[in-house]
C-alpha positions as CSV (number, residue, x, y, z in Angstrom):
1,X,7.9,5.5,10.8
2,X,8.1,5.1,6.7
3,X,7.5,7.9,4.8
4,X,6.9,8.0,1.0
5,X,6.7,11.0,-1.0
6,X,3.6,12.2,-3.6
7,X,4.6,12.2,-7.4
8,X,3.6,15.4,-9.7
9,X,1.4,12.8,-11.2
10,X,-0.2,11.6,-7.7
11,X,2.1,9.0,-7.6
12,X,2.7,7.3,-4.1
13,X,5.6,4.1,-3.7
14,X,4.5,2.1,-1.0
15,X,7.2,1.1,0.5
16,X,9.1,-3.1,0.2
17,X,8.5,-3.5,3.8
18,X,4.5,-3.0,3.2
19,X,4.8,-4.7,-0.1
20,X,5.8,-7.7,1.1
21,X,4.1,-7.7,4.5
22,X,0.3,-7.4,2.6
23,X,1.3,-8.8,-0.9
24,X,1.5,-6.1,-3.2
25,X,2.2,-6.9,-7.0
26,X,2.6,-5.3,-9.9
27,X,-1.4,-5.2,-10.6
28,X,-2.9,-5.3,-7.1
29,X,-5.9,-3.6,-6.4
30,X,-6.1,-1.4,-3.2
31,X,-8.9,0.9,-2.1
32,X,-8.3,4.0,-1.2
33,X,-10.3,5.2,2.3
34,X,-11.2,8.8,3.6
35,X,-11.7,8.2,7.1
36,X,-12.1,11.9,7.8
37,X,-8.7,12.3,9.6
38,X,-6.8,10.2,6.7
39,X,-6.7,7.7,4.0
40,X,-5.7,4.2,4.5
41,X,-4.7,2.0,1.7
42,X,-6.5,-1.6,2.1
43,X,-5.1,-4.5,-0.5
44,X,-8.4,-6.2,-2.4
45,X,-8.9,-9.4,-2.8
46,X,-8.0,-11.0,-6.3
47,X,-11.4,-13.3,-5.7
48,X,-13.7,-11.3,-3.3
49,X,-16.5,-13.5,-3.3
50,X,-14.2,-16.8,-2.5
51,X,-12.4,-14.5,0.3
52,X,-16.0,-13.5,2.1
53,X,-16.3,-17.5,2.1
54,X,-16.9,-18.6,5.4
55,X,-17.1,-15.4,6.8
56,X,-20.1,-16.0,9.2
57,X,-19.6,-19.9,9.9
58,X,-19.2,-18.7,13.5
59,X,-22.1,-16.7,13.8
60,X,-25.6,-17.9,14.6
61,X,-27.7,-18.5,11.9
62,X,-30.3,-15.8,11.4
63,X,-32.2,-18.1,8.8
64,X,-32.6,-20.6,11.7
65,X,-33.5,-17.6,14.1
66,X,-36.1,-16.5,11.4
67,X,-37.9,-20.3,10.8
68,X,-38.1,-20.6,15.1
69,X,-39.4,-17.4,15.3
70,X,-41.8,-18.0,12.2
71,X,-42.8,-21.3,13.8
72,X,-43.6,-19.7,17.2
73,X,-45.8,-17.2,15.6
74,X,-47.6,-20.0,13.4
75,X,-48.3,-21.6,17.1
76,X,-50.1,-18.7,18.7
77,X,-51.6,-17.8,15.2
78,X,-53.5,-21.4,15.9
79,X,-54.0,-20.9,19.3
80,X,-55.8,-17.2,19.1
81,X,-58.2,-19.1,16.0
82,X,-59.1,-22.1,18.2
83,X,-60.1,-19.6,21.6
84,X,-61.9,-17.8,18.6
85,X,-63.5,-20.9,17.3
86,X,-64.8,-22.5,21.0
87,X,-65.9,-18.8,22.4
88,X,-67.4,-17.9,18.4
């Protein structure tokens, strides 16, 4: 267990070993998180939109989804109007 002390200003060192491990510089952003039960300290991106590239390639494509769905509905859409038209 590492344990770092809190400065008069608010201060907090994060330890080298964590440092290192996550690639903390002079400059890094972190965000700070209130879980309820304690805060966790989460290194940000320097490029957040190139680091969320890619992050569904694995996933099923929901736009995909949406146009089969879409096109099923269009099908019984014509369907209901020709019964309509023939029984009309």
């Amino acid at each position: 267990m590492t344990i770092a002390i809190v400065s008069e200003k608010g201060w907090v060192v994060v330890p080298k070993i964590f440092r290192e491990k996550y690639g903390l510089k002079p400059g890094t952003r972190v965000q700070v998180v209130d879980d309820g039960e304690g805060i966790s300290i989460i290194p940000l991106p320097d490029d957040p939109i190139n680091a969320l590239r890619g992050m569904f390639a694995q996933e099923p494509s929901l736009s995909e989804d949406l146009l089969i769905e879409r096109q099923r509905a269009r099908t019984v859409e014509e369907k209901n109007i020709e019964q309509a038209l023939r029984s009309g």
